[in-house]
C-alpha positions as CSV (number, residue, x, y, z in Angstrom):
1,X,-52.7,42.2,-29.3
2,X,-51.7,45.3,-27.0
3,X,-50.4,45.0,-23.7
4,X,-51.3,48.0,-21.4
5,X,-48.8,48.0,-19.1
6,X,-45.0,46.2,-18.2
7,X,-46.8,43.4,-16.1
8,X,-48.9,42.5,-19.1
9,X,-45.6,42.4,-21.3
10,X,-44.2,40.2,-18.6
11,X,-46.8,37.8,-18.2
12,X,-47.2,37.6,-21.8
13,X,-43.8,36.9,-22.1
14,X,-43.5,34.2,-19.6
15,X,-46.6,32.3,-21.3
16,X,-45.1,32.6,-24.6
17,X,-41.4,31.1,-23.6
18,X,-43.2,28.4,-21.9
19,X,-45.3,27.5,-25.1
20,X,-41.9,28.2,-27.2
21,X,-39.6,26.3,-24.6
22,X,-38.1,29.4,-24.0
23,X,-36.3,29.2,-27.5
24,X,-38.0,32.6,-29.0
25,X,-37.2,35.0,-26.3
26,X,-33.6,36.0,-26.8
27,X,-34.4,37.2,-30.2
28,X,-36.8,40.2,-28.1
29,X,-33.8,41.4,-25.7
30,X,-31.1,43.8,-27.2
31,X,-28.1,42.6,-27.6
32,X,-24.4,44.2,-27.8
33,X,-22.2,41.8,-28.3
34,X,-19.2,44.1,-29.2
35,X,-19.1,45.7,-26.0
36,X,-18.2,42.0,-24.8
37,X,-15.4,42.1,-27.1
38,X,-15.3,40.1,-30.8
39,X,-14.0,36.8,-29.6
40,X,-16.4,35.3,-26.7
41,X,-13.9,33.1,-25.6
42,X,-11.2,35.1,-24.6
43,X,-13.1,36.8,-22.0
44,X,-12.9,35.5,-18.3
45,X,-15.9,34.2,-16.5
46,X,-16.1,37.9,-14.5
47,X,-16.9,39.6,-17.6
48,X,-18.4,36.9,-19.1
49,X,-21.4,36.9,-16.3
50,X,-21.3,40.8,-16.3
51,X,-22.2,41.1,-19.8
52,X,-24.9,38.8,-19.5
53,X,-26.2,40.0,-16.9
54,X,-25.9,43.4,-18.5
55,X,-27.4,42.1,-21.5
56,X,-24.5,43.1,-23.4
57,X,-24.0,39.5,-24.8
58,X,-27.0,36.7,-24.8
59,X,-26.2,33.6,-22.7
60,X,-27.3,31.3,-26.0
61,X,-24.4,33.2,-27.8
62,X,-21.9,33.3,-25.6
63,X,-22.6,28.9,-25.2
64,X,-22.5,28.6,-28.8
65,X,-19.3,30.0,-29.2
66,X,-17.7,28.1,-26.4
67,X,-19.2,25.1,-27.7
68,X,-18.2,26.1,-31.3
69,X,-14.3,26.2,-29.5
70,X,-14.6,22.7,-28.0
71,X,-15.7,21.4,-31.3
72,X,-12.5,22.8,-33.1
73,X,-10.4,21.7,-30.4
74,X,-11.9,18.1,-30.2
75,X,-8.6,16.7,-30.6
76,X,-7.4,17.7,-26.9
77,X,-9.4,15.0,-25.6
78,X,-10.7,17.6,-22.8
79,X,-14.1,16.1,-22.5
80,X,-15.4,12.8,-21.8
81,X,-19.1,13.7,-22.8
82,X,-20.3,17.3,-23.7
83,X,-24.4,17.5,-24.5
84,X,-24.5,20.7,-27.4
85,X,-28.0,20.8,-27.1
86,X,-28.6,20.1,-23.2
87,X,-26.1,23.4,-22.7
88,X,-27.8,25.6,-25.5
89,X,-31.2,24.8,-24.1
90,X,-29.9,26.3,-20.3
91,X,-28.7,29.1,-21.8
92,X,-31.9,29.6,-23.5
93,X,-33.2,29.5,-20.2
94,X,-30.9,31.8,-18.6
95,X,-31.6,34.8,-21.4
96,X,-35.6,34.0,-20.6
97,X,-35.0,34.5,-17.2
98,X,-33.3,38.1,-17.8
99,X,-36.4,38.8,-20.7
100,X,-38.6,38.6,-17.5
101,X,-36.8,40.4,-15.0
102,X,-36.1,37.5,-12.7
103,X,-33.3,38.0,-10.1
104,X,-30.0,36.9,-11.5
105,X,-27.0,34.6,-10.0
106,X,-23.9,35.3,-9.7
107,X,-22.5,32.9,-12.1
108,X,-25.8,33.6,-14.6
109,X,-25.4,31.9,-18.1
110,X,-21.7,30.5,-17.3
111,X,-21.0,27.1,-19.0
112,X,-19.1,25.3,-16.2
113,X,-16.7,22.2,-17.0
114,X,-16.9,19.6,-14.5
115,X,-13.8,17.1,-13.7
116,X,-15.6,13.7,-14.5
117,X,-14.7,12.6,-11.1
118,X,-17.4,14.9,-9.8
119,X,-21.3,13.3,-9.8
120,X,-23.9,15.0,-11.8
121,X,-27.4,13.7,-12.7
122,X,-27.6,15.0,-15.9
123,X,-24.1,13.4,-17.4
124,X,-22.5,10.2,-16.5
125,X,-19.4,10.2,-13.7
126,X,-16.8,7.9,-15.5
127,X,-14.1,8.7,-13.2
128,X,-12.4,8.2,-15.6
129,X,-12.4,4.4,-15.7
130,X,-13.9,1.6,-17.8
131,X,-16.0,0.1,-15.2
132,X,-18.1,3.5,-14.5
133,X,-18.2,5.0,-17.8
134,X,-22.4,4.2,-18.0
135,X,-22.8,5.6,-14.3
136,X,-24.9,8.2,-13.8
137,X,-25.4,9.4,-10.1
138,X,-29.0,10.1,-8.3
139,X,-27.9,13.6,-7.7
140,X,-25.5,16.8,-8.0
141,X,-22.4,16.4,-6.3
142,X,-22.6,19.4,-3.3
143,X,-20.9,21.3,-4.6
144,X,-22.3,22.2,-7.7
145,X,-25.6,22.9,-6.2
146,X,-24.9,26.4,-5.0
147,X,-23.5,27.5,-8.5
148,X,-26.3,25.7,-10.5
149,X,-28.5,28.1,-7.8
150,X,-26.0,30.6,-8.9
151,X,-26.9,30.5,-12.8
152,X,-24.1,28.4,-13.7
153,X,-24.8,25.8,-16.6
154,X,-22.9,22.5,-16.7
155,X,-21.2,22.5,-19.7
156,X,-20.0,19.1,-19.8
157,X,-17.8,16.2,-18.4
158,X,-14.1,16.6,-18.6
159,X,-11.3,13.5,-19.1
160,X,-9.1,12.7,-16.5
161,X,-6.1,10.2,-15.2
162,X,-7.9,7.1,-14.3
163,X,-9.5,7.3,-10.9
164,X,-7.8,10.5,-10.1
165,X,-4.7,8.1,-9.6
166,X,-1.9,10.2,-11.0
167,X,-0.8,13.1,-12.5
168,X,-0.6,12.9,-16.6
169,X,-4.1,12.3,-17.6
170,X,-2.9,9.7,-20.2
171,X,-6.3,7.5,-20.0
172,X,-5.8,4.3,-21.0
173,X,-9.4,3.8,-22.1
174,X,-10.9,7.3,-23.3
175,X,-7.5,8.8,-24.3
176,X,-4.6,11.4,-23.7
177,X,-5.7,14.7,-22.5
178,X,-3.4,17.1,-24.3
179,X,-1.5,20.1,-23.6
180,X,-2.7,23.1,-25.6
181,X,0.4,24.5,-25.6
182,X,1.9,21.8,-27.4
183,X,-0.5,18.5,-27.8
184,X,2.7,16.1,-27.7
185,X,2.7,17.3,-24.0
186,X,0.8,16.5,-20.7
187,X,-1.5,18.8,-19.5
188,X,-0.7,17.5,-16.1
189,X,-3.4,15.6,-14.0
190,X,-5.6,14.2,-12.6
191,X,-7.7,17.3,-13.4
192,X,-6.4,17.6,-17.1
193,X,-9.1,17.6,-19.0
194,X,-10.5,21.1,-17.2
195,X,-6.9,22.4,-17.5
196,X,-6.9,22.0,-21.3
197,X,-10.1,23.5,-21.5
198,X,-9.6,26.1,-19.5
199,X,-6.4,27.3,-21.0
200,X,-7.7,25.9,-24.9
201,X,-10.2,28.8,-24.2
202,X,-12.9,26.7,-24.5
203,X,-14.3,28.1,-20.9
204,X,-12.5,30.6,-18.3
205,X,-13.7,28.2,-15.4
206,X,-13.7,24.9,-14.5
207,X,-14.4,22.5,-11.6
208,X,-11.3,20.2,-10.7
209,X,-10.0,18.0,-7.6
210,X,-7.1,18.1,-5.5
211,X,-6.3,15.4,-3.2
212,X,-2.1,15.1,-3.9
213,X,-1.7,18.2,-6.3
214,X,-4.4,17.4,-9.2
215,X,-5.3,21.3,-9.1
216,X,-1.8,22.5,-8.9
217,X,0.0,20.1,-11.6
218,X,-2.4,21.2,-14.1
219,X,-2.3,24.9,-13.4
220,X,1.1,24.5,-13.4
221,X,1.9,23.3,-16.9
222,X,-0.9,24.9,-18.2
223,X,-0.2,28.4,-17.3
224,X,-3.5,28.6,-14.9
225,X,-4.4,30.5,-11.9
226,X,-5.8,27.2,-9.3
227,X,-7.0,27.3,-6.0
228,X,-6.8,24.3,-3.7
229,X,-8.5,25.6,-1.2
230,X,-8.1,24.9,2.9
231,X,-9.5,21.1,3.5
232,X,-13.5,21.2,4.1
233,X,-13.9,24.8,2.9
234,X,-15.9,23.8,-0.1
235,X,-18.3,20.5,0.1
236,X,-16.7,17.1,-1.3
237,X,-20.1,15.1,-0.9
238,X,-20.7,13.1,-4.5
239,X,-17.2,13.5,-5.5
240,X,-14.8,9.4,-5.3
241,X,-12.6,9.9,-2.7
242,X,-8.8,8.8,-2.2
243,X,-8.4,9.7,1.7
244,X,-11.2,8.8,4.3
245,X,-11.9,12.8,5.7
246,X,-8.1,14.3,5.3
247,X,-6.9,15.4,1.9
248,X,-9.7,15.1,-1.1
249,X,-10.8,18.8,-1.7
250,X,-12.2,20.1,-4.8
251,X,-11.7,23.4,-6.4
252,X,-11.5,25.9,-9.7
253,X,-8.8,26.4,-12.9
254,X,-9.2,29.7,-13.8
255,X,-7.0,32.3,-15.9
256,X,-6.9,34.6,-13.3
257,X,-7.5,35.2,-9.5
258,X,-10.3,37.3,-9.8
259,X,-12.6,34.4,-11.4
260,X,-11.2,31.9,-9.0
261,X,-12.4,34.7,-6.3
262,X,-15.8,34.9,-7.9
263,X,-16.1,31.0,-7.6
264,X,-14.8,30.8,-4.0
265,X,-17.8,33.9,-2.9
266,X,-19.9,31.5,-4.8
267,X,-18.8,28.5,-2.4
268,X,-17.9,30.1,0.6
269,X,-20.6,32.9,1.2
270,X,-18.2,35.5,1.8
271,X,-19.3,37.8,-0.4
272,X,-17.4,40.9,0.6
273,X,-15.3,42.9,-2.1
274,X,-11.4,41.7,-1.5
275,X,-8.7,44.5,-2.8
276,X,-5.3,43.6,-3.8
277,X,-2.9,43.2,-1.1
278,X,0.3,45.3,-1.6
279,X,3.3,43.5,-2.0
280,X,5.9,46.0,-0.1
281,X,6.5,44.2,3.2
282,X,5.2,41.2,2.6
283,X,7.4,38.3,4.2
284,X,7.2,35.0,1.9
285,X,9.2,31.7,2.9
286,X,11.6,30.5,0.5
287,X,12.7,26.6,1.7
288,X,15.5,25.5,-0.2
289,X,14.3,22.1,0.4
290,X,11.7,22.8,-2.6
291,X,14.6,24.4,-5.0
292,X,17.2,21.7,-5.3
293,X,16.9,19.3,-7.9
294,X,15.0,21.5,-10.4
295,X,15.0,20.8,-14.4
296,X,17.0,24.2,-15.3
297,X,14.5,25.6,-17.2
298,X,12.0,25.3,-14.2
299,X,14.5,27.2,-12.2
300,X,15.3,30.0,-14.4
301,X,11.8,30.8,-14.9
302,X,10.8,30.4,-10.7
303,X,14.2,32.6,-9.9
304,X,12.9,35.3,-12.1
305,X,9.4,35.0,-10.8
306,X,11.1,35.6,-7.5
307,X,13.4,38.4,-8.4
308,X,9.9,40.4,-9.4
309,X,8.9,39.7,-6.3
310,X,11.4,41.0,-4.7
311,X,11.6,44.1,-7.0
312,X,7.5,44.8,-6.1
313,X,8.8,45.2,-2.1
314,X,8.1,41.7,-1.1
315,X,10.8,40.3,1.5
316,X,11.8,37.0,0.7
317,X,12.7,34.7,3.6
318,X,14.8,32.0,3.3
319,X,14.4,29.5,5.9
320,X,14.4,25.3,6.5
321,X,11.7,23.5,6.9
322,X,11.6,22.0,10.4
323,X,12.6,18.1,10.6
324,X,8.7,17.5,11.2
325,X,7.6,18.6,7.9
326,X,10.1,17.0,5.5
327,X,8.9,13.6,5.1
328,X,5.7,15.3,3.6
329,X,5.9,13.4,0.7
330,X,6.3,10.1,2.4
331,X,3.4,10.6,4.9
332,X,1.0,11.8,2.1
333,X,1.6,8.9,0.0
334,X,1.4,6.3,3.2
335,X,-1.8,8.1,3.8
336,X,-3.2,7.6,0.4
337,X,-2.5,4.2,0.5
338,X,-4.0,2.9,3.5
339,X,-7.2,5.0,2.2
340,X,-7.8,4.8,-0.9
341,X,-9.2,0.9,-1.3
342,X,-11.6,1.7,2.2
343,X,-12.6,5.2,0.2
344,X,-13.9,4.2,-3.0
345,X,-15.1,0.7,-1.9
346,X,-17.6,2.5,0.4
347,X,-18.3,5.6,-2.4
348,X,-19.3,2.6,-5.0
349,X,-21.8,1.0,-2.5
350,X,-23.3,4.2,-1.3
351,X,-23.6,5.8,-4.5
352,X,-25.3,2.3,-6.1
353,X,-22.9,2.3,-8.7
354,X,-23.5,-1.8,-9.0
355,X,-20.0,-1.8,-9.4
356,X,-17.6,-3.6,-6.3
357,X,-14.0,-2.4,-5.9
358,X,-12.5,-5.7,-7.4
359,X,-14.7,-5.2,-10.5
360,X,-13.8,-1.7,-11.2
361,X,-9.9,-2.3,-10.7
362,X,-10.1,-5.8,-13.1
363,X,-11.5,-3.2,-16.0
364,X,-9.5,-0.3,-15.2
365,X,-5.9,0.3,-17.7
366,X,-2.8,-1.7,-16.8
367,X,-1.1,1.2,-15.4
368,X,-3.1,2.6,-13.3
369,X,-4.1,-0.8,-11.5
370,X,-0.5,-1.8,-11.6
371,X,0.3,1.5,-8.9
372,X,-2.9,0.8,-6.9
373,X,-2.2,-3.1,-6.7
374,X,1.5,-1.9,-5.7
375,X,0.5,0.8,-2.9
376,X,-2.8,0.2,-1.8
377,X,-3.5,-3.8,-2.1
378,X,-2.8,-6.5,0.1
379,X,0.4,-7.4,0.3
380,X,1.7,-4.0,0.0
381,X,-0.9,-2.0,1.2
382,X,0.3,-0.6,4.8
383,X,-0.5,-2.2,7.8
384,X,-2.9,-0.1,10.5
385,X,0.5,0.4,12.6
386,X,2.4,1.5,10.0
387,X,-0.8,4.1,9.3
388,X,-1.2,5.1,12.6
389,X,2.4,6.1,12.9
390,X,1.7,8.1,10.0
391,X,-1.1,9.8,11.1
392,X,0.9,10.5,14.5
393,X,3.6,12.0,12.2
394,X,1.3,14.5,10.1
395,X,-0.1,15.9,13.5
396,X,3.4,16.8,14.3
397,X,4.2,18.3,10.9
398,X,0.7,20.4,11.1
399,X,1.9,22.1,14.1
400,X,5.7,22.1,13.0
401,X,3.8,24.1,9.9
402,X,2.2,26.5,12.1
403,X,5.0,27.3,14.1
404,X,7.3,27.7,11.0
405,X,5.1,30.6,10.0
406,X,4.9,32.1,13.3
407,X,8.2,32.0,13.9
408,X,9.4,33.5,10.5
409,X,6.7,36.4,10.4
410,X,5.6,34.7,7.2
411,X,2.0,35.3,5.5
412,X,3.2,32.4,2.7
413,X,5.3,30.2,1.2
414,X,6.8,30.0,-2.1
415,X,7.9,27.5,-4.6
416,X,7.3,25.5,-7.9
417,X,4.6,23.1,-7.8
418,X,6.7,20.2,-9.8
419,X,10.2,20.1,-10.4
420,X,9.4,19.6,-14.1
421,X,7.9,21.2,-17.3
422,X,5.1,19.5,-18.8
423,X,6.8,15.7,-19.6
424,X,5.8,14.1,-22.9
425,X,3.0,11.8,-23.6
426,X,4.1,8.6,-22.8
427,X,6.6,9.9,-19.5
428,X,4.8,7.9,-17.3
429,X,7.1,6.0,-14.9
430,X,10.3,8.2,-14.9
431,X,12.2,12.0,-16.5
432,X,15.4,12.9,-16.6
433,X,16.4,16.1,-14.7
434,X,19.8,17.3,-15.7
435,X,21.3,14.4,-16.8
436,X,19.5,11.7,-14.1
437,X,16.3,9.5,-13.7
438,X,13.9,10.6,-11.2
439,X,10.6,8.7,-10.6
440,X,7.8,10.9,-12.3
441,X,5.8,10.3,-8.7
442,X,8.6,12.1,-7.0
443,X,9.1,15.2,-9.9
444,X,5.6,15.8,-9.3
445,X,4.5,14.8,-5.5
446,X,7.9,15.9,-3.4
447,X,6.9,19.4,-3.1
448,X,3.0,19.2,-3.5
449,X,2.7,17.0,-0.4
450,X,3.1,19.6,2.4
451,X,0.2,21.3,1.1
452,X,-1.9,18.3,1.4
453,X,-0.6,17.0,4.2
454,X,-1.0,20.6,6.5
455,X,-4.6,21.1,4.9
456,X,-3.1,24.6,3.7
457,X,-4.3,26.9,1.2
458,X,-2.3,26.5,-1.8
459,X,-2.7,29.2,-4.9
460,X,-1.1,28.2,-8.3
461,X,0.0,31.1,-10.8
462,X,1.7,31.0,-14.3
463,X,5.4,32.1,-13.5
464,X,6.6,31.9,-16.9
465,X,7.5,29.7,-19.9
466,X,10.2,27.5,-20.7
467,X,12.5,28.3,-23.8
468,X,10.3,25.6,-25.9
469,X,7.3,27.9,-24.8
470,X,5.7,25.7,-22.1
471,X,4.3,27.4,-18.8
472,X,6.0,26.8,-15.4
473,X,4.1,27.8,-12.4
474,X,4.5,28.7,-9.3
475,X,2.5,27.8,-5.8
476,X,2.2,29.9,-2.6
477,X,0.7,28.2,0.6
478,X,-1.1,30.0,3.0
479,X,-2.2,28.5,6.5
480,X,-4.9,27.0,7.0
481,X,-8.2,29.3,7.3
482,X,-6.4,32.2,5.4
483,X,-8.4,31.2,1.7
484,X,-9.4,34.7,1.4
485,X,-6.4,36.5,2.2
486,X,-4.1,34.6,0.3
487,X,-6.4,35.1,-2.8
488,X,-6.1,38.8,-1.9
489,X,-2.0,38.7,-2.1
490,X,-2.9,36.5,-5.5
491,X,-4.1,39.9,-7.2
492,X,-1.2,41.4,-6.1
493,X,1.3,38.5,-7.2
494,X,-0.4,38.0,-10.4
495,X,0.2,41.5,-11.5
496,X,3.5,41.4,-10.5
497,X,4.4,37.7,-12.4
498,X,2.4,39.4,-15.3
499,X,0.7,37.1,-18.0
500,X,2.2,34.7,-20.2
501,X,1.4,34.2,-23.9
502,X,-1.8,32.2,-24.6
503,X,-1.4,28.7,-26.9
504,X,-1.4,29.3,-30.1
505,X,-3.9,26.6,-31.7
């Protein structure tokens, strides 16, 4: 058979992927993998897409050798369910759609994991817990529609802490998620299992969920860039809630700003190139509030992170934060509380789970039901006065927050996330910091909590590592609104933290 002309070759090659199930035509498109670099998994998603789009690297290949990486590194416990042949057969699809000149996403051929928290039709959405693990939702949570349109694949379902609830990830019923830096550890949580996977280099980007620091913990201890971005900038429709409207907000783990960039142009629709904002000048609040009571090794690694800053021109500002805004923590966890049995119980109906709040908690691991039947149950659950005072209170702290930064000529704050390394497996209820017990809830919520509580956007960066090689990271909070600027200073700031060593497994 000869074909005349390039709209014969096209339509010839349409008819025969269909026939084939689009399996035959990657083996007709050239292919140069080495100009993608020898190991597919070290590259970010940025230059993942861009060789695939370029053709330089096929989609199917690319899958296959992240998949290939998640099946030696089973033993992290990253995923809850991850479908070899569901992903290889998109990807199939995506290098068709190239073979026959179709427009091309943004995100084409990138194997996306997706927090299990997160509702997709293709894959059951455990959350984590016993009672759900079956569930599988009518529809796409929204806000993976616009980078499925974007030629993103879902890659898979990734293990969590049980029903977001806290921030180790040690599931009682599907397992530890562990650190890749060293599996003993935590990778931090809820969002672990897309942390892992992320920094195991078994995919540059993954979809998490903050609602009290489960993007930043994980970033944090395992040397990611995260973005939790402003409250209601990305769509939180399909996704369990813990707050009714006022801190749930999902978001991406990346290894560097300019993927979490790409994802948030994806989201966002602005789609306008964003250069690095210099550092000279730059005014940055430094609260001491969220630098006393450090584990040592935290504080050597977020002093030196600072004193690079300061060497790169930025002017370090150290300043209170006003009376309004200290009881952060407390207001974010009242919230929470009040919340979270009204949130879900509603989710589970409206989602036809099948499943009633009662039943879910009865199944779900002793832990985990022991914190929710001691914050957010009858007796102890807060009374609507008590909530309503607290709501009162975060109003004040909001514009407290505003006219902090105003009044210090401040674009951001800085701090460490967590007042911790990564704790061990098993650290659940307490850690010792310099000699004394501190509640694990308080290492990891006290200086996470503003964040939350002022809606602001919060950007997570490695720092450094610990002596014993873990990472430490560091967040900087913008104001409300300011998602795109802040991720401009991030190029600026990572470059000037500089990377830290990759796990070695």
């Amino acid at each position: 058979m000869r074909m005349t002309n390039k709209i014969e070759r096209r339509e010839f090659l349409i008819r025969f992927s269909l026939l084939a199930g689009g399996a035959a035509i990657p083996s007709l498109l050239p292919c140069r993998v080495s100009a993608a670099g020898s190991n597919m998994s070290e590259l970010s998603a940025t230059a993942a897409v861009e060789a695939m789009r370029k053709g330089d690297m096929r989609a199917e290949d690319y899958a296959r050798a992240l998949l290939d990486r998640a099946q030696q590194l089973a033993s992290l416990n990253a995923f809850r369910t991850l479908n070899r042949e569901m992903v290889l057969e998109a990807a199939r699809a995506a290098d068709t759609a190239r073979a026959v000149g179709a427009t091309l996403g943004m995100l084409h051929g990138l194997p996306i994991p997706v927090k299990d928290s997160v509702n997709t039709k293709d894959l059951p959405t455990s959350n984590g817990t016993r009672a759900l693990r079956d569930f599988k939702a009518k529809d796409d949570a929204a806000v993976l529609k616009p980078l499925f349109a974007q030629g993103a694949i879902l890659m898979g379902k990734t293990n969590l802490h049980e029903l977001s609830y806290g921030w180790t990830s040690n599931n009682a019923t599907f397992g530890p998620v562990r650190n890749p830096y060293d599996p003993e550890h935590v990778p931090g949580g809820s969002s672990g299992g897309s942390a892992a996977a992320v920094a195991g280099r078994i995919a540059p980007l993954a979809i998490a969920e903050d609602t009290l620091g489960s993007i930043r913990v994980p970033a944090s201890m395992c040397g990611l860039a995260g973005l939790r971005p402003t409250f209601g900038r990305y769509p939180d429709d399909g996704i369990m809630p813990l707050t009714v409207n006022k801190f749930d907000q999902v978001g991406p783990l990346a290894r560097s700003v300019a993927d979490l960039l790409l994802f948030d142009s994806v989201l966002s629709g602005e789609r306008g190139q964003v250069a690095a904002t210099p550092l000279t000048g730059v005014r940055i609040g430094i609260s001491p509030e969220y630098w006393s009571g450090l584990d040592p090794e935290v504080e050597r690694v977020c002093n030196e992170a600072l004193r690079k800053l300061s060497d790169a021109g930025a002017i370090l500002v150290k300043a209170e934060l006003p009376e309004a805004a200290k009881p952060a923590m407390g207001i974010a966890l009242t919230i929470i509380g009040y919340d979270s049995l009204p949130g879900i119980s509603e989710f589970l109906e409206q989602q036809g789970t099948g499943v009633t709040y009662e039943q879910m908690l009865e199944q779900a691991g002793g832990g985990v039901r022991g914190v929710i039947e001691a914050t957010a149950l009858p007796p102890n659950r807060p009374t609507k006065e008590v909530y309503e005072s607290i709501l009162g209170q975060r109003e004040e702290l909001r514009k407290a927050i505003r006219n902090y930064f105003e009044t210090q000529a401040i674009v951001a704050m800085a701090f460490p996330p967590i007042m911790i390394a990564p704790p061990k497996i098993g650290e659940d209820v307490e850690v010792d910091i310099r000699g004394q017990k501190t509640p694990l809830y308080v290492a990891m919520s006290r200086n996470i909590s503003l964040g939350s509580c002022a809606s602001m956007s919060s950007l997570v960066l490695p720092a450094g590592t610990t002596s014993d090689g873990l990472p430490v990271g560091m967040e900087f909070d913008a104001l409300m609104g300011n998602d795109r600027q802040l991720l401009s200073l991030g190029l600026s700031l990572e470059k000037v933290l500089g990377p830290i060593p990759g796990p070695r497994i």
